[in-house]
LUMPA-506736 format. One record per residue (C-alpha): residue in one letter; chain; x, y, z. Coordinates in nm, 3 decimals. Example, Ala and Ser with C-alpha at 12.3 -4.5 7.8 and 13.67 -1.06 7.14 Angstrom:
LUMPA-506736
{A; A; {1.230; -0.450; 0.780}}
{S; A; {1.367; -0.106; 0.714}}
***
This chain:
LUMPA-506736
{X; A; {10.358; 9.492; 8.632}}
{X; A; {10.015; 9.608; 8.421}}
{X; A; {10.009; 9.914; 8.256}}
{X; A; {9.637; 10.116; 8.160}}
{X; A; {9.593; 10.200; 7.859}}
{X; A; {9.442; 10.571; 7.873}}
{X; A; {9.501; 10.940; 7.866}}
{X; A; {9.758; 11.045; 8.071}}
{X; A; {9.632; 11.163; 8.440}}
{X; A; {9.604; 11.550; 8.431}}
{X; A; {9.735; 11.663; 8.778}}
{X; A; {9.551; 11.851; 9.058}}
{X; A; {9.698; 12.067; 9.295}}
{X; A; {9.439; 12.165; 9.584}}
{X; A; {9.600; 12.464; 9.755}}
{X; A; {9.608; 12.481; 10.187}}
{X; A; {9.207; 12.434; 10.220}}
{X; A; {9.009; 12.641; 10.544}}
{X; A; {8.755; 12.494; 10.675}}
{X; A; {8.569; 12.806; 10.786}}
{X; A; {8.239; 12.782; 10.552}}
{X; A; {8.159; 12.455; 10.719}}
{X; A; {8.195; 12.599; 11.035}}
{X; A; {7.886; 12.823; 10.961}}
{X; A; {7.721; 12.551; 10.895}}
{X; A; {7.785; 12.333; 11.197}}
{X; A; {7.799; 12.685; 11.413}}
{X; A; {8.115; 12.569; 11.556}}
{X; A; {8.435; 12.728; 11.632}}
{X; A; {8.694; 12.781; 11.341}}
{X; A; {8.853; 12.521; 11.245}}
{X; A; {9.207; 12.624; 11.136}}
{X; A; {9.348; 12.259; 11.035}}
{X; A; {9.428; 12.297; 10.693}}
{X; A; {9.487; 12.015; 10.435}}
{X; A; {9.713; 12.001; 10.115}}
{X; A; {9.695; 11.790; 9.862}}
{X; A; {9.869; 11.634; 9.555}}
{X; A; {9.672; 11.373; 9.316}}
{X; A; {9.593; 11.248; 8.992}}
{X; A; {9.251; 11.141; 8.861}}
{X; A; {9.361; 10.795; 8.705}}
{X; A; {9.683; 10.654; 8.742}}
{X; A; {9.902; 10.294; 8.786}}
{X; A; {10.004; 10.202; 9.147}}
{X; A; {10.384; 10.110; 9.150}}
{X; A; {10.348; 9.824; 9.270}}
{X; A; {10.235; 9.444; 9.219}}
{X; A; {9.917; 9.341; 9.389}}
{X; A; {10.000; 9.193; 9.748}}
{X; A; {10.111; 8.853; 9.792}}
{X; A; {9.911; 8.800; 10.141}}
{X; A; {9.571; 8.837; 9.970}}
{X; A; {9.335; 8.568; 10.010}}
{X; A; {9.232; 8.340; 9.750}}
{X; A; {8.878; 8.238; 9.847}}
{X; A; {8.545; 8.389; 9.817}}
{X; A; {8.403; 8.532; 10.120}}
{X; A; {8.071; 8.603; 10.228}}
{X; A; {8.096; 8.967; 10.139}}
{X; A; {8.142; 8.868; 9.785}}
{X; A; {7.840; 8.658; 9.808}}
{X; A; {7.615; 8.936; 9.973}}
{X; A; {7.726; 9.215; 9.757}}
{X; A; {7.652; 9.054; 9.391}}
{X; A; {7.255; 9.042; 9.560}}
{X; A; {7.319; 9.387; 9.587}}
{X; A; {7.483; 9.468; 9.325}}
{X; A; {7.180; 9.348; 9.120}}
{X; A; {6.934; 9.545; 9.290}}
{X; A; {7.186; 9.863; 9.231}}
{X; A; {7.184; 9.757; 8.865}}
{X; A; {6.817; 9.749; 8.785}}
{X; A; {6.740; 10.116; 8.982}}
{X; A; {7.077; 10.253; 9.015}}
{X; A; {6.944; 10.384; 9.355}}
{X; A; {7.207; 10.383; 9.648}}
{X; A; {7.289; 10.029; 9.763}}
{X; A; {7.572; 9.912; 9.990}}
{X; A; {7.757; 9.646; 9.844}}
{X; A; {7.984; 9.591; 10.121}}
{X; A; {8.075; 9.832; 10.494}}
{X; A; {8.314; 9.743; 10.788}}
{X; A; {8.297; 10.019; 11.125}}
{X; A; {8.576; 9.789; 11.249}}
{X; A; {8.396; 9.696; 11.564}}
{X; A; {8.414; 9.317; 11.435}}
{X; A; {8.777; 9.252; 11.396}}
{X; A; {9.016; 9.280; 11.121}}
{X; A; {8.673; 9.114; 10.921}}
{X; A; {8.948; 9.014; 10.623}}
{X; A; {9.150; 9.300; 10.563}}
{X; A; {9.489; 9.229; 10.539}}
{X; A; {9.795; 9.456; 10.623}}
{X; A; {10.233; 9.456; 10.588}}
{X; A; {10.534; 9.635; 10.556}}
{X; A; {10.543; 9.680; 10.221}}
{X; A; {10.938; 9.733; 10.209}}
{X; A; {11.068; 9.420; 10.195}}
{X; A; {11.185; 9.233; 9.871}}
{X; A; {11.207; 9.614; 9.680}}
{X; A; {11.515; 9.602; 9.438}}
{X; A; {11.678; 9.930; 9.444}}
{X; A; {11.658; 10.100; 9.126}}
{X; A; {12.042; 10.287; 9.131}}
{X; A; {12.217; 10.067; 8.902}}
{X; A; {12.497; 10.072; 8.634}}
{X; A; {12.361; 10.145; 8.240}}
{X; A; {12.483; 10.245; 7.931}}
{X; A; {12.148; 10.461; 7.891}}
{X; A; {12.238; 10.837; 7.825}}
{X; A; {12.623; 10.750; 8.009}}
{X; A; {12.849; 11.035; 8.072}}
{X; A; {13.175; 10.864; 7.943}}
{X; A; {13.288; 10.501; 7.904}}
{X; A; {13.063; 10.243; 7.896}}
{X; A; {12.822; 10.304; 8.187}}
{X; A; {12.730; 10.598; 8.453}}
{X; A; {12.497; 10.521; 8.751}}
{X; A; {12.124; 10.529; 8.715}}
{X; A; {11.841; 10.591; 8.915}}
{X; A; {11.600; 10.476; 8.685}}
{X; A; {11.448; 10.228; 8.431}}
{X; A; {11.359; 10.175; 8.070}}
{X; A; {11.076; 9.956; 8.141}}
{X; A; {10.831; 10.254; 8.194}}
{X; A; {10.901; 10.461; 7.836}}
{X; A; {11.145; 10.485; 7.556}}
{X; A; {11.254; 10.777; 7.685}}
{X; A; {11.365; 10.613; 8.045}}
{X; A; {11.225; 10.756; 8.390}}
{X; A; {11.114; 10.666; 8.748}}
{X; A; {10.830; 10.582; 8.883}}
{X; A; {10.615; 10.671; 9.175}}
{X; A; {10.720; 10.625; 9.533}}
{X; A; {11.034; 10.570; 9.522}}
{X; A; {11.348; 10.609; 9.786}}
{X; A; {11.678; 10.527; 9.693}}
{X; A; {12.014; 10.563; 9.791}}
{X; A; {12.406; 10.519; 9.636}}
{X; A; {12.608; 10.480; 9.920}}
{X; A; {12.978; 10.558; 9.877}}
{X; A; {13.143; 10.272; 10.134}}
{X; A; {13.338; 10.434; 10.427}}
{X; A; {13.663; 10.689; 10.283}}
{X; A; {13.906; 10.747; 10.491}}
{X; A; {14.081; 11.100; 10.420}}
{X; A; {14.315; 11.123; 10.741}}
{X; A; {14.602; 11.357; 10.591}}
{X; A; {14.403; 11.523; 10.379}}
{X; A; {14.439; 11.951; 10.399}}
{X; A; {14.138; 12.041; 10.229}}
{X; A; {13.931; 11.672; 10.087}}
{X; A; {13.655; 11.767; 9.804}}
{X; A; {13.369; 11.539; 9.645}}
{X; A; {13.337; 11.641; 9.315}}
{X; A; {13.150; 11.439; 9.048}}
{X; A; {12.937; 11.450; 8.673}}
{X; A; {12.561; 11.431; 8.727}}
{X; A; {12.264; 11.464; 8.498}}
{X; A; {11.857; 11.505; 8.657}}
{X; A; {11.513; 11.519; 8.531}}
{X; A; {11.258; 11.456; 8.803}}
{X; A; {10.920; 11.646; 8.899}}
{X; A; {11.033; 12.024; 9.067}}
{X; A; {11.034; 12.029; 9.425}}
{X; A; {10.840; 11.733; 9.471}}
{X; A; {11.083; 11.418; 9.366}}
{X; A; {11.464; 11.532; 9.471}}
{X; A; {11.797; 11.398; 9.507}}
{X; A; {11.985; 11.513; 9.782}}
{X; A; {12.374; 11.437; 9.867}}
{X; A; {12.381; 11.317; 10.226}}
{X; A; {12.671; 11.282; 10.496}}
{X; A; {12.758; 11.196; 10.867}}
{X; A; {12.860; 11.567; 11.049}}
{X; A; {12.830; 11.500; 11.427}}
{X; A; {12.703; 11.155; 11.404}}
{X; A; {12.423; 11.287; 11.243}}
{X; A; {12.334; 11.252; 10.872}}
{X; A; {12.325; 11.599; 10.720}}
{X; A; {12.199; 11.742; 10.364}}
{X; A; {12.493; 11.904; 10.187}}
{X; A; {12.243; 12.055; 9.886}}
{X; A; {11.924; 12.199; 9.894}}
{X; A; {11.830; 11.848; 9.655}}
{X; A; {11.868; 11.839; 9.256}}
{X; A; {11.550; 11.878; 9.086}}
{X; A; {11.338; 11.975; 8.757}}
{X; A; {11.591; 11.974; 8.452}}
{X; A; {11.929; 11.996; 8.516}}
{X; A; {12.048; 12.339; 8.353}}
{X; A; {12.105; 12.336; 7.983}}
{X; A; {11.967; 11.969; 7.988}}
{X; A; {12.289; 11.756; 7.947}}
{X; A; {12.539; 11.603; 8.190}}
{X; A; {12.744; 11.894; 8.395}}
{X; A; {13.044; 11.782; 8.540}}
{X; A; {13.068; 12.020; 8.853}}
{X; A; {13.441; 12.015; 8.847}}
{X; A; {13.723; 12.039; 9.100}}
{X; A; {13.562; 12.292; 9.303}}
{X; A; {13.285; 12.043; 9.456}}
{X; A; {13.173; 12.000; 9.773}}
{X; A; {13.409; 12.083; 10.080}}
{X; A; {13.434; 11.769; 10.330}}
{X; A; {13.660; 11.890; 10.617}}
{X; A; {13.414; 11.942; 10.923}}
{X; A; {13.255; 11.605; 10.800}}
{X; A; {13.318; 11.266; 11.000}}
{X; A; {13.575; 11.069; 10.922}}
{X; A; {13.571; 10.833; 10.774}}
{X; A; {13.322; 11.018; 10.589}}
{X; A; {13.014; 10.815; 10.490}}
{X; A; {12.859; 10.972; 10.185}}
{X; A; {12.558; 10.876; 9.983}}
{X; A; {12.305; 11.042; 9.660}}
{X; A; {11.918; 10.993; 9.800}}
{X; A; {11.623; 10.997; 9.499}}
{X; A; {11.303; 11.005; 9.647}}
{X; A; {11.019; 11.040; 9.440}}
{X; A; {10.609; 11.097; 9.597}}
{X; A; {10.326; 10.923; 9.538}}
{X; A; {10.218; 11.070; 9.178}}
{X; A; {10.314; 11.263; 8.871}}
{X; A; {10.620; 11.056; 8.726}}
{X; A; {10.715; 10.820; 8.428}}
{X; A; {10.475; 10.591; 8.576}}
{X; A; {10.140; 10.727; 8.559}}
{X; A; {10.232; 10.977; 8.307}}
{X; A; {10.192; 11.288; 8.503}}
{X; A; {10.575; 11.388; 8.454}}
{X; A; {10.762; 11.285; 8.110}}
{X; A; {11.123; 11.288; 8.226}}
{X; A; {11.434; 11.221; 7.965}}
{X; A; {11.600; 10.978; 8.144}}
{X; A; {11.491; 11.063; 8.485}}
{X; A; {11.526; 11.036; 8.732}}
{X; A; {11.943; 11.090; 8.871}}
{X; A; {12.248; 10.966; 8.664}}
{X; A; {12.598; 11.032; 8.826}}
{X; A; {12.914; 10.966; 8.728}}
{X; A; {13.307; 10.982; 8.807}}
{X; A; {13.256; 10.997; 9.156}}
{X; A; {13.565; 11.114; 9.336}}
{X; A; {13.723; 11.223; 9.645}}
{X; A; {14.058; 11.437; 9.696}}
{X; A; {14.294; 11.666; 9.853}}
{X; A; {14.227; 11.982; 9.653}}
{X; A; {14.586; 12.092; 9.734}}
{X; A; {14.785; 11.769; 9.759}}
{X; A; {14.615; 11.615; 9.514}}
{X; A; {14.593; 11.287; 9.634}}
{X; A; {14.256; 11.133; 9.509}}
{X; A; {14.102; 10.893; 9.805}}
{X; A; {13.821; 10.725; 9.636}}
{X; A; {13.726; 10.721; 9.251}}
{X; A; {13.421; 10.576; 9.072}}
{X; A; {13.376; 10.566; 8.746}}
{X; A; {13.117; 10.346; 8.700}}
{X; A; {13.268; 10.109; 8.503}}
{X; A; {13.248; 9.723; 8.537}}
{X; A; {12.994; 9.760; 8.796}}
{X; A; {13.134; 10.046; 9.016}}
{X; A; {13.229; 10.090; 9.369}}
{X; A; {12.925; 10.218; 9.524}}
{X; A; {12.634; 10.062; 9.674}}
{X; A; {12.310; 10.077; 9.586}}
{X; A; {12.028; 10.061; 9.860}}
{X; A; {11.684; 10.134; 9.952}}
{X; A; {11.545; 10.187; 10.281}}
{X; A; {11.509; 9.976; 10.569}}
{X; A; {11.209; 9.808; 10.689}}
{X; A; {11.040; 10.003; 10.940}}
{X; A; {10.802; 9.744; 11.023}}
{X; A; {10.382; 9.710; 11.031}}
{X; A; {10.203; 10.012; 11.228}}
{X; A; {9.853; 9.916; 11.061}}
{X; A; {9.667; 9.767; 11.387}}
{X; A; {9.280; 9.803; 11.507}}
{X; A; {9.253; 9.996; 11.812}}
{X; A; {9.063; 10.199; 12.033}}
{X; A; {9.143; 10.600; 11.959}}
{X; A; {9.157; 10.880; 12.204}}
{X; A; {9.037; 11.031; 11.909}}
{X; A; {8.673; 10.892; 11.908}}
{X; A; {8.608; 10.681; 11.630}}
{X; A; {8.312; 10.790; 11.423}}
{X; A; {8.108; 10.495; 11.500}}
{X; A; {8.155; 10.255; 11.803}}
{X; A; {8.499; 10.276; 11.968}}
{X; A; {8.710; 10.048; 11.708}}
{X; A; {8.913; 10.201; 11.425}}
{X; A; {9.216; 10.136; 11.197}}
{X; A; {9.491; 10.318; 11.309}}
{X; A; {9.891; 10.313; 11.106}}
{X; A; {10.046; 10.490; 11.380}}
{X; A; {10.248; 10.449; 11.704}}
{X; A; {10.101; 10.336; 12.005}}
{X; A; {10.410; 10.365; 12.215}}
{X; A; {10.483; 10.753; 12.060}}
{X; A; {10.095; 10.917; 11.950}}
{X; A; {10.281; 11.228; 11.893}}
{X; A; {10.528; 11.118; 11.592}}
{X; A; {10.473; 10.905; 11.323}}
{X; A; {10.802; 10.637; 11.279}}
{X; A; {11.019; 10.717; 10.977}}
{X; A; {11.072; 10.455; 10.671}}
{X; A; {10.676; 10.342; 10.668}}
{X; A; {10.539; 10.197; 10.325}}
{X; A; {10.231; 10.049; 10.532}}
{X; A; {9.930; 9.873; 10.323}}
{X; A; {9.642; 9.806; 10.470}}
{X; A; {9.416; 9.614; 10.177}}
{X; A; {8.991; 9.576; 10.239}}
{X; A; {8.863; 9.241; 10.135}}
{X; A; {8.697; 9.148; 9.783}}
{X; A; {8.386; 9.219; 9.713}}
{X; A; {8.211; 9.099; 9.413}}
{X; A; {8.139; 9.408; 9.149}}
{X; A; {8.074; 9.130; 8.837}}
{X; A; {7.703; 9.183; 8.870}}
{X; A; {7.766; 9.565; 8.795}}
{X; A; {7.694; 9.708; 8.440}}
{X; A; {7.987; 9.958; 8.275}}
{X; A; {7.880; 10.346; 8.397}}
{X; A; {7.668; 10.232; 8.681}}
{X; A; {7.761; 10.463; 8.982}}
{X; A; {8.000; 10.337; 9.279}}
{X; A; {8.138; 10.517; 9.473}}
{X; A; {8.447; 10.397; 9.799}}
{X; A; {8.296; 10.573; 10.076}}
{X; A; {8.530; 10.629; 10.431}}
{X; A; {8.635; 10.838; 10.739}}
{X; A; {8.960; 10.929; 10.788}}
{X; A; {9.119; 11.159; 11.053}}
{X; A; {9.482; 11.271; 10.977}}
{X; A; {9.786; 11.421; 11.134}}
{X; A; {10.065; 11.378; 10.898}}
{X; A; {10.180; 11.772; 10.897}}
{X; A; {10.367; 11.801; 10.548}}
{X; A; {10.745; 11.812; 10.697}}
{X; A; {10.902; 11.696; 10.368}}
{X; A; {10.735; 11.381; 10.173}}
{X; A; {10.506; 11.185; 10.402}}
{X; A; {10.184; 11.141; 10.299}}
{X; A; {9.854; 10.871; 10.185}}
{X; A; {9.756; 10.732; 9.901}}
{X; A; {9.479; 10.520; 9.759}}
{X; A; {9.401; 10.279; 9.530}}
{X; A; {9.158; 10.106; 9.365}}
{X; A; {9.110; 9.745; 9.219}}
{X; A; {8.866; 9.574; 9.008}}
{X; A; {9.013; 9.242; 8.890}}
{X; A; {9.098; 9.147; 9.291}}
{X; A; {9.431; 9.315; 9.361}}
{X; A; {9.591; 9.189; 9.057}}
{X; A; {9.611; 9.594; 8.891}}
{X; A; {9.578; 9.849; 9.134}}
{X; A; {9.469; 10.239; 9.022}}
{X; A; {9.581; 10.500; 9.202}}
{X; A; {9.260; 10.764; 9.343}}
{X; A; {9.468; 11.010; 9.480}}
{X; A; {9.712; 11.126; 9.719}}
{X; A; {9.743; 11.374; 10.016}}
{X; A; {9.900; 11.491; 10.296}}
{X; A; {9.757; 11.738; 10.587}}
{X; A; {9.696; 11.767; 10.982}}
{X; A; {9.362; 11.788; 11.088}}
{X; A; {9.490; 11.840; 11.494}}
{X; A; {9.170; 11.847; 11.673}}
{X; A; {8.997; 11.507; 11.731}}
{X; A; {8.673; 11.556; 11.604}}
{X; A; {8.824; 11.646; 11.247}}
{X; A; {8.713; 11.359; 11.020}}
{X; A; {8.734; 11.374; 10.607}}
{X; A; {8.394; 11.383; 10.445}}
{X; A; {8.470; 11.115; 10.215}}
{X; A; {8.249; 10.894; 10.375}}
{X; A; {8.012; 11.140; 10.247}}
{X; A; {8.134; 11.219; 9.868}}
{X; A; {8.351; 10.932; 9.848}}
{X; A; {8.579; 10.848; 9.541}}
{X; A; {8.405; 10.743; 9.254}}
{X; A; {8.530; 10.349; 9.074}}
{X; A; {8.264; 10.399; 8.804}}
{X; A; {8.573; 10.414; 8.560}}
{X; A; {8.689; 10.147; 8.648}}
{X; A; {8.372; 9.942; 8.574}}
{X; A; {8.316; 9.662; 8.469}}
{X; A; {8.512; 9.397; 8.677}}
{X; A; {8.526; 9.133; 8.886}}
{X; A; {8.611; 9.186; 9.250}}
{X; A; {8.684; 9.543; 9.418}}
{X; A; {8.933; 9.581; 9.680}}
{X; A; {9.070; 9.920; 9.835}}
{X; A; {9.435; 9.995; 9.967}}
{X; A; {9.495; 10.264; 10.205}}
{X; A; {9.883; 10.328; 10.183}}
{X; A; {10.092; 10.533; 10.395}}
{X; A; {10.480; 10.637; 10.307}}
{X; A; {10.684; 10.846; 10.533}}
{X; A; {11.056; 10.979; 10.539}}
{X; A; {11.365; 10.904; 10.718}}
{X; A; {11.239; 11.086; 11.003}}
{X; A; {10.861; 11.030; 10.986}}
{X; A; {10.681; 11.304; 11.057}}
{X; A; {10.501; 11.463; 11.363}}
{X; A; {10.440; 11.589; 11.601}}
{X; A; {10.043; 11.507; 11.606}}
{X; A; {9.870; 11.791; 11.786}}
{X; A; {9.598; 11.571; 11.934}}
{X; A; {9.816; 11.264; 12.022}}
{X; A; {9.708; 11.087; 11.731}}
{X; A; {10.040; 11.123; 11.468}}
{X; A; {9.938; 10.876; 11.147}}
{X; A; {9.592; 10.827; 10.954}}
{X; A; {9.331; 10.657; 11.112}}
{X; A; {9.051; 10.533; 10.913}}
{X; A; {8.664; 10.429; 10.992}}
{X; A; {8.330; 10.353; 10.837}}
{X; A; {8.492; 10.181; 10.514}}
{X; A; {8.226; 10.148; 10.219}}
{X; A; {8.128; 10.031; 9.894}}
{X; A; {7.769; 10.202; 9.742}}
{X; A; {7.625; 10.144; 9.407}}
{X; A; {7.433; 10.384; 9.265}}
{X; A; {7.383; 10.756; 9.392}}
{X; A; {7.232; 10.911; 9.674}}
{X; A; {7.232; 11.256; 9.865}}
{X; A; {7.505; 11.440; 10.000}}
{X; A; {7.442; 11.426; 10.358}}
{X; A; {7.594; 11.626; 10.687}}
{X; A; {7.733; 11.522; 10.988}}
{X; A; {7.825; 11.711; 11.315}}
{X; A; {8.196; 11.513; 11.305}}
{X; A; {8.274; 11.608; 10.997}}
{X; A; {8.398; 11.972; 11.011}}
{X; A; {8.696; 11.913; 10.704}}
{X; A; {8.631; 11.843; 10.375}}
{X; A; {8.880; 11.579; 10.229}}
{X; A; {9.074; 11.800; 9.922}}
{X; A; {9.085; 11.592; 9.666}}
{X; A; {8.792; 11.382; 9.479}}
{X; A; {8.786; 11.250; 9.173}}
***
């Protein structure tokens, strides 16, 4: 994986944004959608550039170095490259980006609690210091433990965390009622008095759990501010556990033990493939031009976006060489959005110059625009590549990640992103209005 060199990305937290000013303007009715948003202004995507992406040059490429020469020599606004998705999928290219993902819980000697190793959700490859990255959503599954007999069985382990607060958590996670069910409010931030705590033999009560009890430690980190990009500096972060065991409290008869050692017992997973939801279709919720948009959502449920989604949807190259270092360009698009923030679903984009082979992340969000004229105004102030410059071939990658239990439901039938009106402009021009677009996308860079 490439690594920028650079400062680290300084994070931006736009609070729950109104939408009433631009209601003045348009004279419409309030709009009370409101968007949050999470983001950094430069930073690494976590992943390798996609293997689908097409080798040749297209015509796109071709058009936009004319234009990109004309951009050069007055810096005025030229379009190097648009789609309104009324011609097809016009060479994007789109997948379920969970397959082949190793999961990162694994046994290490790193920081260990006692013998040789302790289990680690985490990697040395990022800093010296060892961390996590961006995006991620793993799981150490204890295999099936069978307590029958047992008066009064108790999980009780040795753990050690440093992850972002309240944003990248591991929670401990059973079956009660055929159900999986939280048994912590999540582990997050630095673990109290910064070492390993061994939680001792009054742990976590198991009796009203099923049986055999199916146990498992979750990490799930969001799309920004980690080890990664530099926006969190963890000590190795993100979870470490160790001497994982399960007992009678009163008999004393000890069910299941792990200590780690010569590989452990547990298993380490990540999540399973969801499947594809990007797809070109025609919205209820008019597209902003024509009737054709991108849609990563649900056809056969509009109301609730599927759980388990790592969707990329990637725009095709178009050729940037001709483009001098500080000339203005700017990735211009409409997006409407109901992804209400439930726990940790959310969008993300990034940016490439050298055709998909490093990928920048722009920013990151989550919000619910409900109605179904509420469009983001990107298309209007866009987000600016000019750092980026110079390079060879751009390409955009809309990304959407959502939780066990997706998100929803999508007050106007819509549940997902939906996305319209992609572009690539060199050089500036005016900020203009439009009568669709009533909310302001929250983050820029």
């Amino acid at each position: 994986m490439n690594r920028p060199d650079g400062t680290r990305a300084a994070r931006h937290i736009a609070a729950f944004a109104c939408a009433v000013a631009l209601v003045c303007l348009c004279a419409c009715a309030t709009v009370f959608a409101s968007v949050a948003a999470f983001a950094t202004e430069l930073t690494h995507a976590a992943e390798p550039a996609l293997g689908v992406v097409p080798t040749v040059e297209t015509a796109s490429e071709h058009d936009a170095a004319r234009a990109a020469r004309r951009a050069r020599a007055s810096h005025g606004a030229t379009v190097l490259w648009s789609d309104d998705m009324e011609g097809g999928t016009n060479g994007w290219t789109h997948r379920d980006h969970g397959w082949g993902i190793e999961p990162h819980f694994h046994t290490d000697s790193y920081m260990a609690f006692e013998g040789g190793t302790s289990w680690w959700c985490g990697t040395l490859d990022l800093d010296a210091n060892g961390g996590y990255g961006n995006g991620w959503d793993d799981r150490l599954e204890l295999p099936p433990v069978d307590v029958s007999g047992a008066s009064y069985p108790v999980l009780t382990f040795a753990h050690y965390f440093h992850s972002e607060p309240q944003r990248d958590i591991t929670l401990l996670q059973a079956m009660r009622g055929g159900a999986l069910d939280d048994l912590n409010a999540g582990f997050d931030g630095l673990i109290p008095g910064g070492a390993w705590v061994d939680i001792g033999t009054y742990g976590y009560v198991l009796s009203d759990l099923d049986n055999p009890l199916e146990i498992r430690f979750q990490f799930t980190s969001d799309g920004t501010n980690s080890d990664e990009d530099g926006g969190f500096d963890s000590v190795g972060g993100g979870y470490m556990v160790d001497n994982i065991k399960i007992f009678d409290f009163y008999g004393g008869e000890v069910f299941f033990l792990d200590d780690a050692e010569n590989g452990g017992l547990c298993n380490p997973n990540v999540q399973d493939l969801a499947g594809d939801y990007w797809h070109i279709t025609e919205r209820p919720c008019a597209a902003t031009s024509g009737a054709h948009v991108w849609w990563c959502g649900d056809d056969a449920d509009t109301s609730h976006v599927p759980g388990r989604l790592d969707n990329w949807l990637v725009s095709p190259p178009v050729d940037i060489g001709s483009l001098d270092p500080g000339t203005p360009c700017t990735l211009r698009y409409m997006l409407h959005a109901e992804v209400p923030m439930v726990d940790n679903d959310y969008w993300t984009i990034y940016a490439s110059t050298d055709r998909g082979e490093t990928w920048y992340q722009l920013g990151a969000w989550w919000g619910d625009f409900e109605a179904c004229s509420g469009w983001s105004q990107a298309g209007i102030d866009g987000l600016s590549i000019t750092h980026l410059l110079p390079g060879s071939s751009f390409r955009a990658l809309f990304r959407f990640l959502t939780t066990e239990n997706g998100c929803g439901p999508g007050a106007a039938g819509g549940a997902g992103i939906t996305l319209d009106d992609v572009s690539l402009v060199a050089g500036t021009s005016p900020v203009e209005r439009t009568s669709w677009g009533r909310i302001k996308a929250v983050y820029r860079r």
